[in-house]
C-alpha positions, 0 to 999 in steps of 0.5 A: 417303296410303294408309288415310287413308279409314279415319282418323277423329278430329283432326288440328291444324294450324298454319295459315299465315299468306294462306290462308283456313281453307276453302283449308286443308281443300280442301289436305289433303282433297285431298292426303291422299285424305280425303273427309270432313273439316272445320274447328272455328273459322275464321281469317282468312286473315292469321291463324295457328296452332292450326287443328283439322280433324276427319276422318271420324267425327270430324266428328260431334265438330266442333260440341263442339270449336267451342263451346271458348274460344279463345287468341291472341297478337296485335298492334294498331297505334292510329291507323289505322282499316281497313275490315276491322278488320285490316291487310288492309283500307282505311284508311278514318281515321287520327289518329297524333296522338291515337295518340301521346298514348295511355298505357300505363295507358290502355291497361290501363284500356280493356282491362279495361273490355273484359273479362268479359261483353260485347256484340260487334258482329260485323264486316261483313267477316265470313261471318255470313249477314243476311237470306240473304246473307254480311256479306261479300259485302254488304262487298264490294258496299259496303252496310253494314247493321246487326248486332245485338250478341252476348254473349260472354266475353273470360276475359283480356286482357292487354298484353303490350308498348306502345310507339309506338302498337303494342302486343302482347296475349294474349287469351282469349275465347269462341265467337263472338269477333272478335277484330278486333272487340275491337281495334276497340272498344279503339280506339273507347274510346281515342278514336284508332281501332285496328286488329289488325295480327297475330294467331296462336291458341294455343290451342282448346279443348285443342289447343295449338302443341306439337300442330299441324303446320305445313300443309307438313309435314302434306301430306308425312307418309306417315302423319298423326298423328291424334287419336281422337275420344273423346280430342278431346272428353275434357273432356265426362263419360264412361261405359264401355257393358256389352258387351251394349248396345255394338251397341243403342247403336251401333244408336241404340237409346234404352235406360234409363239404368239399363241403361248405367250405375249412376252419376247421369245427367249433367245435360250431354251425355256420351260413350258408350265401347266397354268396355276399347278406350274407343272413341267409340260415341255422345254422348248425354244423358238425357232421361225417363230414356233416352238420347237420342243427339246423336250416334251414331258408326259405325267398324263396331265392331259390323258387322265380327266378327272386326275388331280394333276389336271387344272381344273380349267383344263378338265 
């Protein structure tokens, strides 16, 4: 795909369903001729959905798109414990008698009690790094050890349908959710053991389905459909730079807060924008009343005179 080194910004995929997330990355920076790029949130590889990858520049905004809460659509299966979490994995327990006497509002009540702000055990098979090593290579090596429980958020936890001891479910949740994890601990508080036997995300931070590109589709494209950096993160505060200081803040300079903008200084970090083109230049906070960068973007719009990424004012 010719360009594609000057691309910077989001793309979303859709990712299929037996492919790990870094498998995905390796295809399209392969196939699209991308050298820098990454993803914003891992699935698992019997996961599908909403994958949103950052190329070039825009891999700077990847740690503001991870942080977002996350939606997914999904089914588990009482009765049957694997070691995994998922249907992937061994069945080490099973009890369809006790998955038969569950009810419905049994159901609903368990999930509720699961919703809000919870403490998560996260999952042995799972690439959190213990001690120097990957919980999944110990997993694999048949050594369980143990984890210490994380707060997170689950904003939703809904039933969808139950019956016969499946039952489908939409959940929203915060970074650092497993997913398994919550159908696991449903499954505990059932008393009958659960597993998830389907999962699709919906939903990241802003990127939704109607946006993400199944990975087939993606890799044919003879252009891709890109999503600029300062519109990936436009859920964080934003202010236009006077033309004079756009190249001291390309340049890292730490300049006033005064000398960028009249407004208030935002308590959370902010983005720094090219005046009229509304280019990403620099995501920043103020601290002693300067700007101190998080972030400093570079598509040489202040290097390249003459380019049309350069405000006019500015050249």
């Amino acid at each position: 795909m010719p360009g594609t080194e000057a691309m910077h910004g989001v793309v979303v995929v859709d990712k299929p369903s037996g492919m790990t997330s870094a498998k995905v990355v390796s295809l399209v920076k392969r196939g699209l001729g991308i050298k820098k790029i990454g993803h914003t949130g891992t699935l698992d590889p019997m996961a599908t959905g909403v994958l949103p990858l950052c190329v070039g520049e825009g891999t700077k905004v990847a740690g503001y798109l991870l942080a977002a809460d996350k939606h997914y659509d999904g089914e588990f299966v009482l009765g049957i414990e694997t070691n995994t979490l998922d249907r992937e994995g061994q069945v080490i327990n099973e009890d369809p008698e006790g998955a038969k006497a569950v009810t419905q509002a049994q159901v609903l009540s368990a999930m509720e009690a699961l919703t809000g702000d919870i403490l998560q055990v996260p999952p042995m098979f799972s690439a959190i790094r213990q001690n120097g090593r990957r919980l999944h290579a110990l997993a694999r090596a048949g050594q369980e050890v143990e984890r210490e429980a994380r707060p997170i958020t689950i904003h939703r936890f809904r039933l969808l349908a139950f019956a016969n001891g499946r039952g489908q479910f939409s959940v929203s949740a915060s970074k650092g959710t497993y997913v398994r994890s919550l159908i696991d601990d449903l499954g505990r508080a059932l008393g009958c053991g659960a597993h998830l036997s389907e999962l699709r995300r919906t939903k990241a931070g802003r990127f939704g389905l109607a946006e993400a590109l199944p990975l087939e589709t993606l890799l044919e494209m003879d252009s891709m459909p890109i999503l600029d950096p300062a519109k990936a993160i436009s859920h964080l505060p934003s202010f236009e730079v006077p033309s004079v200081r756009v190249k001291d803040v390309a340049d890292g300079k730490r300049l006033s807060w005064q000398l960028v903008s009249e407004a208030a200084p935002p308590q959370e970090p902010f983005a720094l924008l090219t005046p009229n083109t509304r280019a990403l230049l620099a995501i920043a906070e103020v601290e002693e009343e300067r700007l101190r960068y998080r972030r400093v973007f570079n598509y040489g719009l202040t290097r390249e005179l003459g380019s049309s990424t350069v405000p006019a004012e500015i050249v």
